[in-house]
N, C-alpha and C positions, 0 to 999 in steps of 0.2 A: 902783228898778223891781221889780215882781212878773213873771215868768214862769217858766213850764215847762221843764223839761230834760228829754228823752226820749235814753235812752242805750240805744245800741245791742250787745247781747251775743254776744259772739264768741271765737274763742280766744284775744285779749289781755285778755278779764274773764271768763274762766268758773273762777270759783269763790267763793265764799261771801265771803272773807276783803277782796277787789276790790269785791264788790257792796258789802259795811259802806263802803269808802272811798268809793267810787262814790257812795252816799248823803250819806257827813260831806260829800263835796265841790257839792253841788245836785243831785243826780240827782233829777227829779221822780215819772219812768217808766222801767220795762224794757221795748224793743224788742226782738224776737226777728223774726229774716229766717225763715221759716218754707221758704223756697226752698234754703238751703241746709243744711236738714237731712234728714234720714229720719225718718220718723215714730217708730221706737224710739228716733230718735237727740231728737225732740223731746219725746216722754213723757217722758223720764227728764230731759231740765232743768227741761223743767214742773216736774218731781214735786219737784228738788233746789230750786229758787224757791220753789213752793210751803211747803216744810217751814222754807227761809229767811224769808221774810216772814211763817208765821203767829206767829212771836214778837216781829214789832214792834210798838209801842205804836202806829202810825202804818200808815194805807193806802200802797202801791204799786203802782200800775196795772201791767199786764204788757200789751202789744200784742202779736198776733201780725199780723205785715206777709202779706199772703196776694199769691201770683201772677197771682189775677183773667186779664186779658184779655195782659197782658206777655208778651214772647216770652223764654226763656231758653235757654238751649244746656244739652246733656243731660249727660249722666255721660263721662266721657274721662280722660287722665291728665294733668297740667296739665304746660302746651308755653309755648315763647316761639318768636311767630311773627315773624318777618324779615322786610325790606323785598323783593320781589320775589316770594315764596314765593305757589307755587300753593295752593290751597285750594279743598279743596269740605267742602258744607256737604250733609249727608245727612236726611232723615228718618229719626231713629232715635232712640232713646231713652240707647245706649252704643257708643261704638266706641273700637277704641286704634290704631288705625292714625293717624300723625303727618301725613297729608296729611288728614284727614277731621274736622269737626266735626261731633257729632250737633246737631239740632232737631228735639225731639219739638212740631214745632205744623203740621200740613197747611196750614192757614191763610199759613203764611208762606211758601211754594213757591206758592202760588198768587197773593201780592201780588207777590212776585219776580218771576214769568213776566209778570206784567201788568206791570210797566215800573213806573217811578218816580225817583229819583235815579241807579238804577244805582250806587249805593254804600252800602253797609251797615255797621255800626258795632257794636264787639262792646265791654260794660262803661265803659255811660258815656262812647263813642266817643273811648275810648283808644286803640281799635283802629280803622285803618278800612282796609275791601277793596274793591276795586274789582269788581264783577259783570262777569263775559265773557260769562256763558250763565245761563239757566236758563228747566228743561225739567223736568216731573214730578216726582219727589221729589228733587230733586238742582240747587243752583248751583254753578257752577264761578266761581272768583274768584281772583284776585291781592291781595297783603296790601302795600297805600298806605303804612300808617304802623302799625309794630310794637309787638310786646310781649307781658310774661307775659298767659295767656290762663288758665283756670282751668273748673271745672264750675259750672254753672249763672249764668253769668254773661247781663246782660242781652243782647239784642240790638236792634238799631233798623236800621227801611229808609226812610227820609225820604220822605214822599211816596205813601206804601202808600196804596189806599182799601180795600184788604181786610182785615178781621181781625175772628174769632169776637169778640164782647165775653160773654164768661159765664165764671161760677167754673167753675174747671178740677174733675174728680171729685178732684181731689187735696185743692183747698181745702175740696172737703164734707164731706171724710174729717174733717180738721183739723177743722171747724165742728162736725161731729158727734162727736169725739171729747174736743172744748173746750168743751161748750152745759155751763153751767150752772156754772161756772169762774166765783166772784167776785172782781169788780174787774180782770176780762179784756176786751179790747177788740181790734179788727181792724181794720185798716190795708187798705183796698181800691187795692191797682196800678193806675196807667193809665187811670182812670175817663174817658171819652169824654166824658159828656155828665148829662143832669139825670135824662132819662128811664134810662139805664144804673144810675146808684147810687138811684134808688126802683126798682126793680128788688131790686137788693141789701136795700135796704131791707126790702122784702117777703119776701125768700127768709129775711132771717137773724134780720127781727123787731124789735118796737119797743123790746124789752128789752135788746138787743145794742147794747153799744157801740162805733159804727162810723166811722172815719175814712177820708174819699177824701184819696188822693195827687192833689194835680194837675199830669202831667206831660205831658200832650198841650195844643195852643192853644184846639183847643173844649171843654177842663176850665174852662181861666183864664174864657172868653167867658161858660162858664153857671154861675160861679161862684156867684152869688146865691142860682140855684135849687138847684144843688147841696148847695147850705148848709140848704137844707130837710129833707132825708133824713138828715143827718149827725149827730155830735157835734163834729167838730173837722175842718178840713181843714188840709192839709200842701200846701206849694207845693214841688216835689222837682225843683231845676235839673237835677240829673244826667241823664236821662231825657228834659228837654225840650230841655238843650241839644242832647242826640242826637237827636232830632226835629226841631229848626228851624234850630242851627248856633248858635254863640257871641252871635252881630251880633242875629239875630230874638231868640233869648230874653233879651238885654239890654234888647230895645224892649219884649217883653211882659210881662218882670216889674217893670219901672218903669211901666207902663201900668197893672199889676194892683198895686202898690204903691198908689198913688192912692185906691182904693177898699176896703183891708184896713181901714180903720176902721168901715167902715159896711157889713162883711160881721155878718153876726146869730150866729156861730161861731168859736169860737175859731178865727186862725191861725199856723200856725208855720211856721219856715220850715228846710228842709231842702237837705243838698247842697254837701259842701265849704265847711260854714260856719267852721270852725278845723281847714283842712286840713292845715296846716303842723304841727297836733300830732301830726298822724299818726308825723311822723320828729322832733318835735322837741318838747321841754317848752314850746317859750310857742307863743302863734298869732304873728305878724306884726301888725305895726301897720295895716296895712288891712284886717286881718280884723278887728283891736278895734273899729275905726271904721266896719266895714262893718254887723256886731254891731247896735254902737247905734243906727245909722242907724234900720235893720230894726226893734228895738225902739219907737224914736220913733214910725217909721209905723206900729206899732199890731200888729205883729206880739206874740204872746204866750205864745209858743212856741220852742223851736230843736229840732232831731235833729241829735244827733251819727251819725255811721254810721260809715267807716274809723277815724275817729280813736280810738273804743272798743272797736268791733269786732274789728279787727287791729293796733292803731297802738302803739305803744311803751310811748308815757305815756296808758294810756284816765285815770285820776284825773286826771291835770294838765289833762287835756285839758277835763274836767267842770269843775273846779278855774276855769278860764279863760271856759269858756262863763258861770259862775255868777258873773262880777266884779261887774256889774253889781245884784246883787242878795245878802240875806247868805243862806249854804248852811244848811240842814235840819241840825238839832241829833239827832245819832241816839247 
């Protein structure tokens, strides 16, 4: 089989020496979370990629995954939150105080106030809190089910019908700061709907090469027309899990399963696809089989994300995703 490896760069692959490997072993693309850096802190890998890849014989896409509509928690000291453990969640951009999470998005104090599940779910809904109150800039919450918590981690409120959808001025900086960057592309979060990413479409141009995440259920619905403003769409469990709960995104991406062959864009598929490399040299044997599956239905793509990002073995881990097919001669 022929597909795409999109590898995702983090402190367990940043540096030159990783990417060569990262490549011998199928890496197809560099992902870059652009959330969790600073913009000085993102010039200068651009700049170190850049001066890497213009001596191969061979293109390498570089993505930059941009924040869009996604709600993320701000700048803080990374905590590990306990069962029981009060919690409030503030409007703010940094704080260090150990009771307090910041959220810099207004938007999300006003889905909170308006009701919804009344449980909130912090990275991937590893975390989940229970909502007591919320009032103005500020929830008050109890912490269900614990854990390391960290900056800029995502957040999810099941249920919200409030939320800005437009790039943040953070990702226009990025946009304007990257326009003209070859063989660069952008990763759009959270995309809602068809009319949201031609939207994007317009703002960032018929030149730009643009990929929607689909992590909400009216992404999966208007997936078709979605596919019309795109270059490539990503289906990113992580995100949706936290949005509809384990049970519903089992129904909707075997439902969206179905119809990945006769989408008109390439799709891949993302989200704890060999997450067991994270801690450990091989995947598991229902992650090989889960793999192929995905491949079979017409998927043409994977993104690794922890597994390379942070994870132990980021090569093996590439190494593993690429069985299936023979890895790039570099």
């Amino acid at each position: 089989m022929e597909y795409q490896i999109t590898v995702t760069l983090g402190p367990a692959s940043d540096h030159p020496k990783v990417w060569r490997r990262l490549l011998s072993a199928g890496c197809s693309a560099f992902r870059i979370n652009t959330s969790h850096l600073t913009m000085s802190e993102l010039e200068e890998l651009l700049g170190r990629l850049h001066r890497f890849l213009q001596d191969l014989p061979f293109v390498v896409p570089v993505i930059l995954d941009l924040q869009a509509s996604k709600w993320r928690l701000g700048e803080f000291p990374a905590r590990r939150l306990t069962v029981g453990q009060p919690v409030d969640l503030v409007l703010a951009d940094h704080v260090e105080s150990p009771n307090l999470l910041p959220v810099p998005h207004e938007d999300f104090f006003r889905a909170a106030a308006a009701g919804g599940d009344n449980d909130l779910f912090l990275n991937d809904a590893k975390i989940r809190i229970a909502i007591e109150a919320a009032a103005g800039e500020r929830v008050r919450g109890r912490v269900l089910t614990g854990g390391e918590i960290s900056r800029r981690k995502g957040l999810s409120l099941p249920g919200a019908t409030i939320r800005v959808e437009r790039l943040s001025s953070r990702d226009e900086q990025i946009v304007r700061t990257t326009a003209g960057i070859s063989h660069l592309g952008y990763a759009l979060s959270f995309v809602k709907d068809a009319q949201e990413m031609a939207t994007y479409r317009f703002l960032l141009g018929s030149q730009s090469s643009l990929i929607a995440k689909l992590e909400r259920p009216s992404a999966l619905k208007e997936a078709m027309e979605i596919a019309r403003s795109v270059d490539a769409l990503w289906l990113c469990r992580g995100d949706l899990g936290a949005e509809t709960g384990l049970q519903a995104m089992a129904g909707l991406v075997a439902q969206f399963n179905t119809g990945v062959a006769a989408l008109t864009k390439p799709v891949h598929i993302a989200g704890q696809v060999l997450e067991h490399t994270t801690h450990y040299p091989q995947p598991t044997r229902s992650e090989v089989c889960h793999l192929y599956d995905m491949l079979r239905n017409g998927y043409q793509g994977i993104v690794l994300s922890d597994e390379t990002a942070v994870g132990r073995y980021p090569v093996e881990s590439c190494r593993s995703a690429a069985m299936f097919r023979e890895p790039a001669a570099v």
